[in-house]
N, C-alpha and C positions, 0 to 999 in steps of 0.2 A: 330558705333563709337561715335555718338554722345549721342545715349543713355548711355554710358559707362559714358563719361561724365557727365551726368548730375546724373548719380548717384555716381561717385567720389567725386561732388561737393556737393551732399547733404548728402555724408557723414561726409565730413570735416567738412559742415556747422553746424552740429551739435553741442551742447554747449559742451558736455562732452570731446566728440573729440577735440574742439577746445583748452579744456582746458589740455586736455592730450600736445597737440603738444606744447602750449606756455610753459610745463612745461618742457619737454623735450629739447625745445631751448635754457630754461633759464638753463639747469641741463647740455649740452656738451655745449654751451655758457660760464659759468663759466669754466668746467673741462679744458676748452681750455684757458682762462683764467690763472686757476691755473697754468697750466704746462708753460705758458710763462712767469709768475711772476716768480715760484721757477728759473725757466731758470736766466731770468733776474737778480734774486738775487745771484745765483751763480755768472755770471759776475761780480757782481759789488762788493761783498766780498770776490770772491777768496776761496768757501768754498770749504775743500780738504776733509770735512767727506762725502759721498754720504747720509750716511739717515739723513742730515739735509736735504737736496734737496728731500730727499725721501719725507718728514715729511712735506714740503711745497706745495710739491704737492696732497699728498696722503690724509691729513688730509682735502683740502677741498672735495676731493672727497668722503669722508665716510659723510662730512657734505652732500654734493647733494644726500647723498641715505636716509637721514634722510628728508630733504626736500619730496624727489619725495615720500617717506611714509605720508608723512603729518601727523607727529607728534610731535611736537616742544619740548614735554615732555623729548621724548628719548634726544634730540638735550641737555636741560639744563641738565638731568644727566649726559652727555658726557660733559659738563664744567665741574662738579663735580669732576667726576672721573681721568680726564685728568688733572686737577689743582693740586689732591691730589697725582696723581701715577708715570704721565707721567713727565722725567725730560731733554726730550729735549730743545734744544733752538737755535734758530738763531742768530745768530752774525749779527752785524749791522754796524760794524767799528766802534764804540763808545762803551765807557766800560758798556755800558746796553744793552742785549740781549734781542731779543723776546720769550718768553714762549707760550707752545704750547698752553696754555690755551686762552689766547690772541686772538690766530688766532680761535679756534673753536669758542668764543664766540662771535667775527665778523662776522663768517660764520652764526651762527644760526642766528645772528641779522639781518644780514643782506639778509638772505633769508626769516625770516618774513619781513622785507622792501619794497624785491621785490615782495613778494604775496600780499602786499596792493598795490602797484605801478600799478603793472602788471595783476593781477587776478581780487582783490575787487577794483579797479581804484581809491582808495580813500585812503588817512592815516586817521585812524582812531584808536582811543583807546578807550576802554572799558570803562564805568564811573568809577572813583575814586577818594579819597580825593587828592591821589599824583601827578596825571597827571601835574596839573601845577605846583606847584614848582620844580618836576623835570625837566619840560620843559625848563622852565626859568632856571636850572639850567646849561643844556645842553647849553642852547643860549648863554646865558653870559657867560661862558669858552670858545663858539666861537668868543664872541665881545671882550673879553678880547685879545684871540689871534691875534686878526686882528688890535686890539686899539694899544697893546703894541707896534707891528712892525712897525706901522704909524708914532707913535708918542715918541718914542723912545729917551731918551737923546743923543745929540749928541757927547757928549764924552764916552759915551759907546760903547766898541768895543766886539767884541764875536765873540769866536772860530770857524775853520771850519768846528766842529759837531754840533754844537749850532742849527743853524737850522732844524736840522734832530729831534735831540732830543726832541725844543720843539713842533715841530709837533706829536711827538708821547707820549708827555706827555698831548696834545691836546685828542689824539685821548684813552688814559686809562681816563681820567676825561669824556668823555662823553659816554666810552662802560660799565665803569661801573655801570653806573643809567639807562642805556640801557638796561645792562642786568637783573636786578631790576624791570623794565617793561615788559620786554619777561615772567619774571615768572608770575609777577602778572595780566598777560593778558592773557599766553594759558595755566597755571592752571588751571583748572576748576574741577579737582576730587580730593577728599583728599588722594587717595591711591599714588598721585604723590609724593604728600609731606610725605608720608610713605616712597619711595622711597627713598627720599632724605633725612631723619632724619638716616633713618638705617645705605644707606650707608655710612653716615657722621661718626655714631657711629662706623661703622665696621671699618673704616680708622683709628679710635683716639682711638680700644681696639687693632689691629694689629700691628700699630706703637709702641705703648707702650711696647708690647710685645717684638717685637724688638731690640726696645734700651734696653730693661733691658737685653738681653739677648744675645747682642750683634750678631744677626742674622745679615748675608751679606746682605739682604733687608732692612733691616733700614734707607739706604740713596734714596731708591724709593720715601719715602713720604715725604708731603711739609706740616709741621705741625710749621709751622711759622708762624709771626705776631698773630692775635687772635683768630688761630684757637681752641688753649685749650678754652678758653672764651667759643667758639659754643659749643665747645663738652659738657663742661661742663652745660651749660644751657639746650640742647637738654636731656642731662642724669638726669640732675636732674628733670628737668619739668616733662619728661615720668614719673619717680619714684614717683614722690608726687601726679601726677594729672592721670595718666591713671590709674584707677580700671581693665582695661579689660585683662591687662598684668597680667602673673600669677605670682606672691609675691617673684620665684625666678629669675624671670628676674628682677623685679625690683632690687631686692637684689643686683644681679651683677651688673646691672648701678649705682648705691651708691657705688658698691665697685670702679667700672668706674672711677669715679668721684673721690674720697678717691685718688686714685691712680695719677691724673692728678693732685689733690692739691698738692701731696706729692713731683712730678714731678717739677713744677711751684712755690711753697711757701717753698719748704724745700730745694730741688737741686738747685733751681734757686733764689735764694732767693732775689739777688739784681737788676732782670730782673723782675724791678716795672711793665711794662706794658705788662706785663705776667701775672703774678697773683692779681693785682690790678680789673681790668677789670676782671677778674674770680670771685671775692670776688663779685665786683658790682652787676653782675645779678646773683649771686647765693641768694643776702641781698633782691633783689626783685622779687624774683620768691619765697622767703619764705614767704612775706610781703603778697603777693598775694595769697599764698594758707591757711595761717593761721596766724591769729595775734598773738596770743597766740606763735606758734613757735618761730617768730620772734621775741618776747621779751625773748623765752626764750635761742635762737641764740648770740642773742646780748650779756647779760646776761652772757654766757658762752664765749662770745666773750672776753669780757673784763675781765674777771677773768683770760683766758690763758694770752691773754696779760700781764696784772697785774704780775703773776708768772712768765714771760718769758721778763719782761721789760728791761731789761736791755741787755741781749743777742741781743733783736731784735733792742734795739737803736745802738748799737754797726753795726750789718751786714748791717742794713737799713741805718740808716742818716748818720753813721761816713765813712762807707765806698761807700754811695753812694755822700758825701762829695770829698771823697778822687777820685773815678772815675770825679767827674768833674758836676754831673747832672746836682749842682745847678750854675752852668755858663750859664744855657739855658735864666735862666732872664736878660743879659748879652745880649744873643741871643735876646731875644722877644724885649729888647729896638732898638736892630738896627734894626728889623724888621718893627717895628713902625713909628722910623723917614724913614725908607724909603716911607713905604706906606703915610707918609703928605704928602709925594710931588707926589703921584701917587694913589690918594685917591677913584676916582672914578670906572675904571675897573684895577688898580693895575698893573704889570708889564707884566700881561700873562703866560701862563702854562709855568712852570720852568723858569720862567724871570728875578725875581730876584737873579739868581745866578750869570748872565753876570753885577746887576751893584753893588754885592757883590765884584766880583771879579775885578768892575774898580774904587769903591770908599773905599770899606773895605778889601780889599788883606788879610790881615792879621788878618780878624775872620773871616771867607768867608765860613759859616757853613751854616747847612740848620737848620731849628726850631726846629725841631723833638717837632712838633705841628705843626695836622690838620688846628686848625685855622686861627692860624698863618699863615700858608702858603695859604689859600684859600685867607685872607686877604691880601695877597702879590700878590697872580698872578691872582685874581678877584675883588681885591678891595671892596670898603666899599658895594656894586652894589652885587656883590656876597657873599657877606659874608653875608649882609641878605638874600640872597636867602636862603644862605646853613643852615641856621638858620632855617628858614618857611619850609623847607623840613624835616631838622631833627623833628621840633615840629611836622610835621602832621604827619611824622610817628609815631613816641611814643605817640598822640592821636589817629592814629587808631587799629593800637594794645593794646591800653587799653580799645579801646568802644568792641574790640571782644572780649576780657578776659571777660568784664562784662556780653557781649549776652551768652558766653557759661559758665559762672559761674555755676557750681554743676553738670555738665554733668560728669563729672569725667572719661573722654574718650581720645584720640588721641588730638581731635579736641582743645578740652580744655588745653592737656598737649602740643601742637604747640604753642599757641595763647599766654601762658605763657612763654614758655621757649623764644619767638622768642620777646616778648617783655622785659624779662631780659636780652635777647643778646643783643638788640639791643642797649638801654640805658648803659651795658657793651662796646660796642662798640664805642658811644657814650665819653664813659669816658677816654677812650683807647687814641682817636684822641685829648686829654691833654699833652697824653705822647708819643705818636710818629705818624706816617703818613701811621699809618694801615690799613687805611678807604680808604684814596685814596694817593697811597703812592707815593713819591715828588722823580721826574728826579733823582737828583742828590743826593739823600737819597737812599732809600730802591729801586730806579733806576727803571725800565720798569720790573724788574724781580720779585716786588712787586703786578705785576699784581696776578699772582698764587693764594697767601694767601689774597690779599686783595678783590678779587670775592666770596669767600667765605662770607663774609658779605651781598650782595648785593642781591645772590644767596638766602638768606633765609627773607633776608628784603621784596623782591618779594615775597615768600612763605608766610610771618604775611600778606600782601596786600591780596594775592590770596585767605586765609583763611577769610579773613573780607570780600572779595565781595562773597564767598560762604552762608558765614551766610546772609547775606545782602540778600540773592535771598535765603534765607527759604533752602539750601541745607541740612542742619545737622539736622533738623527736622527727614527727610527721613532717615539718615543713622543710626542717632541714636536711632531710633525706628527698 
């Protein structure tokens, strides 16, 4: 008997065993978890569809089989694909729902969390230019949230969803630089990022398809806020910079691409931050692959324009006149005096709506401007953060474009396209709250299309710490 024992005990003691069992604890740990949460949620919203319940339970459990694989790759395609396909969503008693993509991408994060917590004993990130200002950036959306409730004007009063809300516009401002980190940390093969340009691309020639064609699938996908932007940047970069793609795949991503301008600049024509942010990183993914093109772009640019002046001052300025745009400076000044008096971490995630709504009743609008609004509920404190972060990305996806300059491969055509998206994206968060979209705006259900940014912004990361460790040497030989 006792011998039994000691060989029970030295097999448990074993590290592998041992790391089998913690994983196992932590995988029916959660599961048991989930099923009390969706439980719980049912209670407390009264949900009478069953596969929402379904969907609250079941989705972290496809997350724990992705865990127990130990592959966090499949974990970020399953954001992807879930983001672009899946159009469930939870109810919350407040007119913002949760999207399924939301919860997967807490799930994946949050079981890389617990494998540093729990396995590696240590948080630890991988070196990169980004780790600190995103860090900071995470922190101070936390100190903002906890300054603003402190310190609070006292004649400000707020609804009884307010609190919910802005905890969960807490919790999208810090999962999506999260998820940002998750890529740019278990990355580490370009064939992932293969994964994810294709099936980006397959979602935005499907969709198109679709709509012109008026298939019943068309309302499957979630090709809002700047998703044409990616597509269009991922299509064209392939087309100009991979030589390895044969002349007619290229061809069809030009036509790709042809087809989402015509989409976004012709059908949509007065949905500026649709095709504006398209135009931007298509003018620097030219700029980038040849001078020459680009003057000769431009050049052509201005001559259609020139010929089509008048029609386009007509659809553009008179009737984007007549909608109302230019009232947003109207907007951006009361955003400003508020932020004088709350200048340091600013009112807190979705804050300044409660004192919109207790000292401006009557224009009690959101920016529709990233800035803006970061400069509202982070203050002068975050808004250079969010500054230092944008700059280091758009310097490190420019020092990769230059390591892989004339490779003329994958590698090359990532490093470009993901640095005119991004500066695209960049340009986007002027004209509305795409990047990281605002409570009481584009609501929690903004999460969906605004992951898709973050999603590849991790991917230009992932591809500069590749080059950085001599990996494209190897592949491209």
């Amino acid at each position: 008997m006792a011998w039994g024992l000691v060989r029970v005990h030295s097999f448990l003691a074993a590290p592998r065993v041992r790391r089998r069992l913690v994983q196992a604890m932590i995988i029916f740990g959660l599961w048991g978890l989930s099923l009390f949460v969706g439980r719980l949620i049912g209670k407390m919203f009264v949900i009478r569809k069953p596969e929402l319940l379904i969907a609250a339970t079941v989705a972290p459990a496809a997350l724990l089989i992705l865990y127990r694989l130990g592959r966090y790759e499949y974990g970020i395609l399953s954001i992807l694909l879930v983001a672009g396909l899946v159009r469930v969503r939870l109810p919350t008693g407040t007119q913002s729902e949760i999207v399924l993509s939301l919860l997967v991408s807490a799930g994946v994060v949050g079981a890389w969390l617990l494998q540093m917590l729990v396995i590696d004993k240590k948080l630890s990130l991988k070196p990169s230019p980004i780790n600190r200002p995103f860090l900071a950036f995470i922190s101070v959306a936390i100190v903002a949230y906890i300054w603003s409730n402190l310190f609070r004007d006292p004649l400000v009063r707020s609804w009884g969803s307010f609190p919910l809300v802005q905890l969960a516009a807490l919790v999208v401002i810090i999962l999506l630089p999260a998820v940002a980190l998750l890529v740019a940390n278990k990355v580490e093969e370009v064939k992932w990022l293969k994964w994810m340009v294709w099936i980006f691309i397959g979602l935005g020639a499907v969709s198109l398809i679709s709509y012109h064609f008026g298939l019943p699938v068309k309302r499957m996908f979630n090709t809002r806020g700047i998703f044409p932007t990616w597509l269009a940047a991922l299509a064209y970069g392939l087309a100009l910079f991979d030589d390895d793609l044969p002349w007619w795949v290229r061809g069809l991503l030009l036509g790709l691409l042809g087809a989402w301008i015509h989409w976004t600049f012709v059908k949509g024509i007065l949905w500026l931050s649709g095709w504006m942010p398209l135009g931007v990183a298509c003018v620097v993914i030219t700029f980038k692959r040849s001078k020459k093109l680009f003057v000769v772009a431009v050049i052509g640019g201005l001559i259609f324009l020139g010929v089509n002046f008048n029609y386009y001052y007509e659809r553009i300025y008179l009737d984007s006149q007549e909608e109302g745009d230019f009232s947003r400076l109207e907007l951006w000044q009361t955003n400003l005096d508020h932020v004088s008096k709350h200048p340091i971490f600013g009112s807190g995630p979705a804050g300044y709506a409660v004192y919109y709504m207790t000292y401006h009743p009557e224009n009690a609008r959101s920016t529709h401007n990233n800035f803006f609004d970061m400069l509202a509920q982070t203050g002068i404190v975050g808004f250079v953060i969010l500054l230092w972060m944008l700059t280091t990305l758009v310097r490190t996806g420019n020092r990769t474009t230059r390591t892989l300059r004339g490779r003329r491969n994958f590698e090359e055509a990532f490093a470009n396209a993901t640095l005119g998206g991004s500066i695209g994206a960049i340009f986007s968060m002027m004209l509305g709250d795409w990047v990281l979209p605002f409570a009481y705006n584009q609501t929690i259900v903004g999460f969906d299309h605004s992951v898709y940014t973050w999603l590849f912004l991790g991917g230009m990361v992932s591809l500069y710490r590749i080059t950085q460790a001599g990996g494209t040497e190897e592949l491209a030989g």
